[in-house]
C-alpha angles and dihedrals in degrees: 000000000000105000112197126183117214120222121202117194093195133079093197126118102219087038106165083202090056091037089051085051096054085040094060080038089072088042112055121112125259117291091036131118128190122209114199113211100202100168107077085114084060099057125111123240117285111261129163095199085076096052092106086047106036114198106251084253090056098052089045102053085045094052082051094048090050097047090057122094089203148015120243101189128183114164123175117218130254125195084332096309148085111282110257097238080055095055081040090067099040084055099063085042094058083078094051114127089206104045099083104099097003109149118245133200112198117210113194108187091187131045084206086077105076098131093047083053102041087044087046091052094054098044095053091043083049091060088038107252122161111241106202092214090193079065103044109096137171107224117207095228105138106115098013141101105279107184109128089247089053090047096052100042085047105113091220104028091044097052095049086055090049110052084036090064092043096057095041086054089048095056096046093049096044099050089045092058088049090051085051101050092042089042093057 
């Protein structure tokens, strides 16, 4: 079993970055199961002074992010650049044992949003996280319907979920069989 944890950079309701993330939810192969993390807008502010003594929010989105075996990101832009509960969140995860080498899947909903994407990039190579680039797709989604069911069923944008997913889960499945072999 492949768990993911899905990562939403928006507050907001009617996100079409959570929306695109419940939509690749419904999408992933057999075998995969898909966590949405839905309290970044919950988490205290980041302060290093409290890493001996992590917030309870903290320790818990920590535990999540351990227990996947892979990243699904989608992060609007603001102001070109990644929202600040976002990089919130980023900023507790620096001290994540488990973040080093985690696969991430990057989501864009908007081709508009070139600066949040390339930030975001940075900042995840930065704490060492693996982008599957394979994975990492840009949805057309401006104008249209973006409730997750619309999303899905969507030919184009369906498909790029689709084969997204299937090459993120390749590659998680594929390096972990590599760990396992080297690490016999």
């Amino acid at each position: 079993m492949v768990r993911l944890l899905s990562l939403s950079g928006s507050l907001r309701a009617a996100s079409s970055n959570t929306h695109a993330l419940v939509a690749a939810g419904m999408l992933v192969p057999p075998g995969v199961v898909v966590e949405h993390y839905n309290e970044i807008g919950e988490l205290p502010h980041f302060n290093p002074d409290l890493e001996d003594k992590l917030p309870e929010r903290i320790v818990d989105l920590r535990a999540r992010v351990n227990r996947a075996d892979g990243l699904l990101v989608s992060c609007p832009e603001y102001a070109r650049g990644i929202p600040g509960s976002f990089k919130n969140m980023l900023d507790w995860l620096v001290g994540c044992p488990k973040f080093s080498g985690k696969p991430v899947a990057l989501f864009n909903t908007s081709p508009r949003a070139s600066a949040a994407q390339a930030a975001l990039k940075m900042v995840l190579e930065t704490m060492s996280a693996t982008l599957v680039h394979e994975s990492c797709v840009t949805l057309q989604l401006l104008g249209k319907q973006t409730d997750p069911c619309a999303i899905a069923n969507d030919p184009v944008s369906g498909e790029i979920l689709r084969k997204a997913l299937r090459a993120f889960v390749d590659h998680i499945v594929t390096t972990s069989s590599e760990s396992a072999r080297t690490s016999q």
